[in-house]
N, C-alpha and C positions, 0 to 999 in steps of 0.2 A: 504494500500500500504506500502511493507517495503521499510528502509531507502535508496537512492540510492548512490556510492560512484561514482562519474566521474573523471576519471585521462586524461586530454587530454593532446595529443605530443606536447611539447614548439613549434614547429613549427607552431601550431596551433593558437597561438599568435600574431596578427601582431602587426608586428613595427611600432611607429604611430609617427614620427616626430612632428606634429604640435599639439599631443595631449600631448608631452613633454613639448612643447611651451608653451602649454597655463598651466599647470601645474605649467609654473617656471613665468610664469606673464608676458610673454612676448605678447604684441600685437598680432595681427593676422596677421597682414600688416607688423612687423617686420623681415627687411634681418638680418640674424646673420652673426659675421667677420667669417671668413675662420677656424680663432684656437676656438672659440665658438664650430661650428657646429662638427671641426671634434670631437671635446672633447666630444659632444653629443652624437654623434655617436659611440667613442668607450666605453660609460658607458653604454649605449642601449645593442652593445656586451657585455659584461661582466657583464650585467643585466641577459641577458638569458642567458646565461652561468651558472647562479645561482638559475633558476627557477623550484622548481618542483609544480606547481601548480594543487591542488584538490579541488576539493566538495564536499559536501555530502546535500542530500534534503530529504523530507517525506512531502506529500501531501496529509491531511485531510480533514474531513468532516466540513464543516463551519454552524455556528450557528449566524447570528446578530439579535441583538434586540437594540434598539434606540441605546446607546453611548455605547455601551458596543459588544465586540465580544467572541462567544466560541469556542472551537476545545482542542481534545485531554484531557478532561478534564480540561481544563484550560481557565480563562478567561480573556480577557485583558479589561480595562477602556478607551477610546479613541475615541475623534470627530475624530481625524485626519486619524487618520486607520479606522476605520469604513465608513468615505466616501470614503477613498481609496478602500474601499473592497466592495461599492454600488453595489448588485444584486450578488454578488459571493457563489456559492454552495459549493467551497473548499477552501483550504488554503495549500499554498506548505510553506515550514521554509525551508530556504537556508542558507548554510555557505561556504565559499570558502579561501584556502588561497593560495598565493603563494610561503609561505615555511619556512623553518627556515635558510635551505642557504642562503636566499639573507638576512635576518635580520643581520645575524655573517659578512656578506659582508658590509652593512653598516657601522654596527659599525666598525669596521677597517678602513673604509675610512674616514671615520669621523676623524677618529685621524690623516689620513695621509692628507689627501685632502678635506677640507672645502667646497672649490667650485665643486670638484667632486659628494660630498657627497648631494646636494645641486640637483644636477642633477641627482643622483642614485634617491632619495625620489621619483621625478617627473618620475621617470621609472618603479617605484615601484607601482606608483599610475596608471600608465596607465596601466603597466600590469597584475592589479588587476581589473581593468574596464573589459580588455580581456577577463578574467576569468570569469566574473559575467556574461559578457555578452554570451559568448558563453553558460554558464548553463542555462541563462536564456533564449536560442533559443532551448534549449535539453527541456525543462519543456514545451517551448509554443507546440512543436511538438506532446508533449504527449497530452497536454490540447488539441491540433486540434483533436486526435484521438477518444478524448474523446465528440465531437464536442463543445466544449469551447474555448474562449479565455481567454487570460490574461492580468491580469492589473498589471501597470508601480509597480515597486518593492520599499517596503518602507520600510527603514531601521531603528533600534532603536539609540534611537538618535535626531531623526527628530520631530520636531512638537510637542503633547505631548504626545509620546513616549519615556520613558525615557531609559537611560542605563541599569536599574535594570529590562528590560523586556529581556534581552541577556542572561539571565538565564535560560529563557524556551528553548532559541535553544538546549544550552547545557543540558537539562535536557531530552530533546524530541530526537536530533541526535547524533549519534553516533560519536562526532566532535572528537574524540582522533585518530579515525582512520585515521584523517586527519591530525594530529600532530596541531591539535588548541584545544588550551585550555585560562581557563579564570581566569584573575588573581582576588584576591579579590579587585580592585581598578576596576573593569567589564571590566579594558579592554584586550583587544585578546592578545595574542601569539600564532605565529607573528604576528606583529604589522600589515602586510601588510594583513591584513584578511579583511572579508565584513561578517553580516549576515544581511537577507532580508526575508519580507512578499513578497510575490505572489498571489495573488487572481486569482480563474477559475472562471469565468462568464457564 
């Protein structure tokens, strides 16, 4: 399967109030004051205002043998992914970002507005959830066709999965076309990126 690029319309994005909330560490049960929420609300606008968010995927042939998984010529060491990936025939490698405008938006607000900036991160973070998530209802739809499912996406990073495994994304998808790249410290540009395993069952 070659690589796929997915560009869906910011609109496609929802707005998630309480997923801002819980981002910025506020309770669940918590009423925000009046100047709080509207503040919320206008960095929410001027969040998507600034989004252009992509993906790019490629779903392999999977190979497990006890702690260890292969695909693509390459093989990863790992208890943690490898029960992640229990009884899985493929492997999809996801990367998504939502952009390099909202990164230059940041940092500017940083300088101007602390408490803004603060609230931008947490809208950054949600509408990078959006992203992941919507690619990852486009991957399960294939995986149905294919009659598979999918299992919950595990990122490096996690468990013992180190950062130095963010190298095979870039080495395996075509992630420039998405304007993400990787610095030599493994971590993304932009910052507000995701990459993830997918396992098809």
């Amino acid at each position: 399967m070659l690589p796929i690029i997915f560009c869906p319309e910011k609109a496609q994005l929802q707005d998630n109030l309480n997923e801002v909330k819980r981002y910025l560490a506020y309770p669940k049960s918590a009423q925000l004051d009046k100047k709080t929420e509207e503040l919320i609300f206008q960095t929410i606008e001027l969040s998507k205002n600034n989004l252009n968010p992509k993906s790019v995927y490629q779903t392999f042939p999977l190979e497990i043998l006890e702690d260890k998984i292969s695909f693509a010529n390459t093989t990863i060491h790992s208890k943690n992914l490898t029960v992640n990936l229990v009884n899985c025939k493929k492997i999809t490698l996801m990367a998504a970002t939502i952009g390099i405008r909202f990164d230059n938006l940041l940092k500017r607000i940083q300088l101007e507005n602390p408490t803004q900036a603060a609230i931008l991160q947490a809208c950054g973070a949600m509408y990078t959830e959006e992203l992941v998530d919507l690619t990852c209802q486009k991957i399960k739809l294939e995986a149905q066709e294919d009659n598979c499912k999918i299992h919950p996406r595990f990122s490096p990073g996690f468990g013992d999965v180190p950062l130095e495994i963010q190298k095979i994304f870039f080495n395996l998808l075509p992630c420039s076309k998405i304007g993400l790249s990787l610095m030599d410290t493994l971590i993304m540009s932009p910052e507000k990126s995701v990459t993830a395993f997918i396992g098809w069952e």
